[in-house]
LONU-536314 format. One record per residue: residue number from 0; z, x, y of N, C-alpha, C in turn. Coordinates in steps of 0.2 Angstrom, whole numbers, always signed. Atoms other than C-alpha are relative to their C-alpha. Last residue first. Layout:
# LONU-536314
i / n.zz / n.xx / n.yy / ca.zz / ca.xx / ca.yy / c.zz / c.xx / c.yy
NUM / Z / X / Y / Z / X / Y / Z / X / Y
...
# end
This chain:
# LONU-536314
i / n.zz / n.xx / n.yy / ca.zz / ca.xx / ca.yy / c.zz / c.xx / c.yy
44 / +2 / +6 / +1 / +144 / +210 / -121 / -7 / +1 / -2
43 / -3 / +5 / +8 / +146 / +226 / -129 / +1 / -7 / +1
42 / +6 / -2 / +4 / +139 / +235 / -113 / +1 / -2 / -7
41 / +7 / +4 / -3 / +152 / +225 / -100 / -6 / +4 / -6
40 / -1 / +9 / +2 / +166 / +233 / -111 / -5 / -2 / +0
39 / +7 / +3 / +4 / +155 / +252 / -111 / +3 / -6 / -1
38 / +6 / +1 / -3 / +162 / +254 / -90 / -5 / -1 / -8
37 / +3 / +6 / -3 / +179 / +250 / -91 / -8 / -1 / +0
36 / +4 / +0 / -4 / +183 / +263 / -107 / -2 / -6 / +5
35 / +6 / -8 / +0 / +194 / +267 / -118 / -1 / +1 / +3
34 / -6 / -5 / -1 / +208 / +253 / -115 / -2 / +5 / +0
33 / -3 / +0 / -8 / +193 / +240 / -111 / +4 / +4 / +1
32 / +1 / -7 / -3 / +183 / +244 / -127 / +5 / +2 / +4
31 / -2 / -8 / +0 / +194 / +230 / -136 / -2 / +5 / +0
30 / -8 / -3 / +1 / +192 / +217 / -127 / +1 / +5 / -2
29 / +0 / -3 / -8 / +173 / +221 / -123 / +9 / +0 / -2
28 / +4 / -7 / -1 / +171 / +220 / -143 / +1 / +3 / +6
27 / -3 / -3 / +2 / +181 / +201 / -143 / -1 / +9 / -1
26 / -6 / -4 / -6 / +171 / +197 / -129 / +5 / +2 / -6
25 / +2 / -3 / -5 / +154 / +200 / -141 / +6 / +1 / +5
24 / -2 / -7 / +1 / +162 / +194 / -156 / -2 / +5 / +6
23 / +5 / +1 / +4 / +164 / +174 / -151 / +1 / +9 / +1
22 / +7 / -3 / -1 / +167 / +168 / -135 / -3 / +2 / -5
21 / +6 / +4 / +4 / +185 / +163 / -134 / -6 / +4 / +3
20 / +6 / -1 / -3 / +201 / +173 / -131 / -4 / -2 / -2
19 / +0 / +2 / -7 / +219 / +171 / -131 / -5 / +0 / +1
18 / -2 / +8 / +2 / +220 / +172 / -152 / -2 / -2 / +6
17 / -1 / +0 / -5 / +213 / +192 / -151 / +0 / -10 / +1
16 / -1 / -5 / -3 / +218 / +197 / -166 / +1 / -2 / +8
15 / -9 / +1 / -1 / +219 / +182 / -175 / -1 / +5 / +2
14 / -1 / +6 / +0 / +197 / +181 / -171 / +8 / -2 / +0
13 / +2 / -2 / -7 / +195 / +200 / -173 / +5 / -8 / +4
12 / -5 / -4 / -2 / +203 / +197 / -192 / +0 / +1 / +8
11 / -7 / +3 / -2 / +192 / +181 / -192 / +6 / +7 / -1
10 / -3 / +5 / -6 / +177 / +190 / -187 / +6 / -4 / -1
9 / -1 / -5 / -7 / +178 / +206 / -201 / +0 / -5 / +6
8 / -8 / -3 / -2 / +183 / +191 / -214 / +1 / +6 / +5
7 / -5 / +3 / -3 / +168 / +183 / -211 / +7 / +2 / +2
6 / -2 / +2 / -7 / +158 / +200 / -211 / +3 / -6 / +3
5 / -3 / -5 / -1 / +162 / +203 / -230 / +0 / -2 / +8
4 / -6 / -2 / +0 / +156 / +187 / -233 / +3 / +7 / +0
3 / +0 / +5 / -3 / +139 / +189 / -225 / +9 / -4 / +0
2 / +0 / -5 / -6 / +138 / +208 / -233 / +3 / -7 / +5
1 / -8 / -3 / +0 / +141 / +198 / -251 / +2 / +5 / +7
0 / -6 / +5 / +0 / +129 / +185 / -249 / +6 / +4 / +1
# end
């Protein structure tokens, strides 16, 4: 119970981070490899 809330608040921080973007925690993760790297985005969806 306590990992399950711990992880709501890890997607709603991701969730007002990236406010322009729908899909859920996989394109939030490709978001934000994209300035590292183009090529692990597409491997984090």
């Amino acid at each position: 119970m306590t990992m399950g809330f711990l992880q709501s608040f890890t997607y709603a921080e991701m969730a007002g981070m990236f406010s322009n973007k729908s899909g859920g925690a996989s394109i939030y993760g490709a978001t934000a490899w994209l300035r590292y790297s183009k090529v692990i985005a597409p491997l984090s969806v």
